[in-house]
N, C-alpha and C positions, 0 to 999 in steps of 0.2 A: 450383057450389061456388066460391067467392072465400079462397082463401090470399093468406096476408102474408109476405114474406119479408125477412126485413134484409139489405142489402147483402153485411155481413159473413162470408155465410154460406159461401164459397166459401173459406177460412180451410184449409190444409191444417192438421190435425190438432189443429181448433177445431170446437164441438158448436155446433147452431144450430137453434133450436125457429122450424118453420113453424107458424103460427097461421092459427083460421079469423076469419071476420069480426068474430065478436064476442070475439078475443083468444083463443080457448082452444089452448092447444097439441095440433096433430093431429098433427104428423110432427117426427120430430128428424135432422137430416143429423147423422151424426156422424164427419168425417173425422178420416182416420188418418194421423197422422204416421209418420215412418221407415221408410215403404215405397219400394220403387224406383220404383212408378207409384203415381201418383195414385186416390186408392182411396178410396170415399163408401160408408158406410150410412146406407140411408134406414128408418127406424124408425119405426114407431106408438106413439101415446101409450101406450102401455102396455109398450114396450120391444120388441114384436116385431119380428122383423128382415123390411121388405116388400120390398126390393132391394137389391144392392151394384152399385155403380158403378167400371167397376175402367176404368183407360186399357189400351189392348192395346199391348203391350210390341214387338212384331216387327210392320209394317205400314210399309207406302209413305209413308201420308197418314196423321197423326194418326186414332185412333181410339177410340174409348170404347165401354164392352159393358155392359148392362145385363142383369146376372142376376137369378135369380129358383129358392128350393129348390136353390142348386148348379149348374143351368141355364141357359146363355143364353137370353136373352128378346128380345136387340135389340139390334143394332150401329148406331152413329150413327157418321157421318162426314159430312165437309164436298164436300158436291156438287160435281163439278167442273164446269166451264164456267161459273160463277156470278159473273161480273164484276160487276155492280151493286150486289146486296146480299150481305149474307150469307146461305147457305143449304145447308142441311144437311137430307141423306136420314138416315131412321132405316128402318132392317131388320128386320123384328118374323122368328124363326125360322120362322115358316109364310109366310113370303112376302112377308106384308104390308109395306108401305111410309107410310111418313108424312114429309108432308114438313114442314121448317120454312126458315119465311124470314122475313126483319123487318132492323131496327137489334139485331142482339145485343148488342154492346158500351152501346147505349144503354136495352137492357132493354123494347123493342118491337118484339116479334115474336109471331109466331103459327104453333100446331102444325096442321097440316091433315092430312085423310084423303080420298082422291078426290074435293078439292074443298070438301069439309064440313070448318068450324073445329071443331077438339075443342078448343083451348085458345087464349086468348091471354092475354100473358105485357106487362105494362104497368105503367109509371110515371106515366100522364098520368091516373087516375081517385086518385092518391095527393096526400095534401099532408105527407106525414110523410116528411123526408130520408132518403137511401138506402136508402129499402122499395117494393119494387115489390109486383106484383100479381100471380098466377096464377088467372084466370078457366078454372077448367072446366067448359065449354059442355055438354056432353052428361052427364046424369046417369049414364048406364053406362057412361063412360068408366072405364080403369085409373087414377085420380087418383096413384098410386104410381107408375106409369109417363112420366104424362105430367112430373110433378114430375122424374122422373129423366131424363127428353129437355132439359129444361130447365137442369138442373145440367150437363148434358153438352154441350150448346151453348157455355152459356158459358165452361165453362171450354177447349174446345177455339177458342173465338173467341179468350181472351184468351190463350192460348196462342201463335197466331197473329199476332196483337198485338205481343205482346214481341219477337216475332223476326224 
């Protein structure tokens, strides 16, 4: 599965329609302004609510939690020891781990699972300014999730950035 995303889309409390290849709108980030934290719904064409993205408000190291029905699904944070690039552990509630690492700020990087790519996240197969790419390699991957590992990188990379 190949999503399109417009740069723009990281807009606090601006809507932004992910599209598939051939243009159709699949998912809509719809951030919320006048919150204390940073806070994303990710929505299916049809308006269903498939994730919220909330920042975690009390934490050492920046952090962002991906829920799911009311439930956390997965805390992402920013790996330490990771001098080189960027990289960022995400924590699925059962255990699981995924790691991501790449250029975040340059919008190439890639989500892994012991080794196996589930996603990579790129501007180098695009020629259309400020739209990058989310390749989801695995067809039974959580495309919902992985979208939201992605939204949470970067914005805790550019958070990072600023400061």
């Amino acid at each position: 599965m190949r999503l399109l995303v417009r740069e723009r889309l990281f807009g606090i409390g601006d809507d932004y329609w992910i599209e598939d290849a051939d243009g159709r709108k699949v998912f809509l980030v719809d951030g919320k302004a006048m919150r204390v934290r940073d806070t994303f719904e990710l929505k299916d064409a049809q308006g269903r609510l498939v994730v919220e993205i909330k920042q975690k408000l009390l934490s050492l190291r920046d952090t962002m939690l991906i829920e799911r029905d009311g439930e956390q699904l997965a805390k992402v944070k920013r790996k330490r020891l990771s001098l080189l690039r960027n990289h960022y552990r995400v924590t699925l509630v059962d255990g699981t781990e995924l790691d991501v690492s790449g250029k975040i700020l340059d919008r190439e990087f890639a989500v892994d699972y012991d080794g196996e790519l589930l996603a990579q996240i790129s501007r180098r197969w695009l020629t259309v300014r400020d739209t990058y790419g989310i390749d989801i390699v695995r067809e039974d991957a959580d495309a919902g999730l992985l979208i939201a590992v992605a939204v949470c990188v970067i914005v805790l990379a550019e958070k990072e950035h600023e400061s």
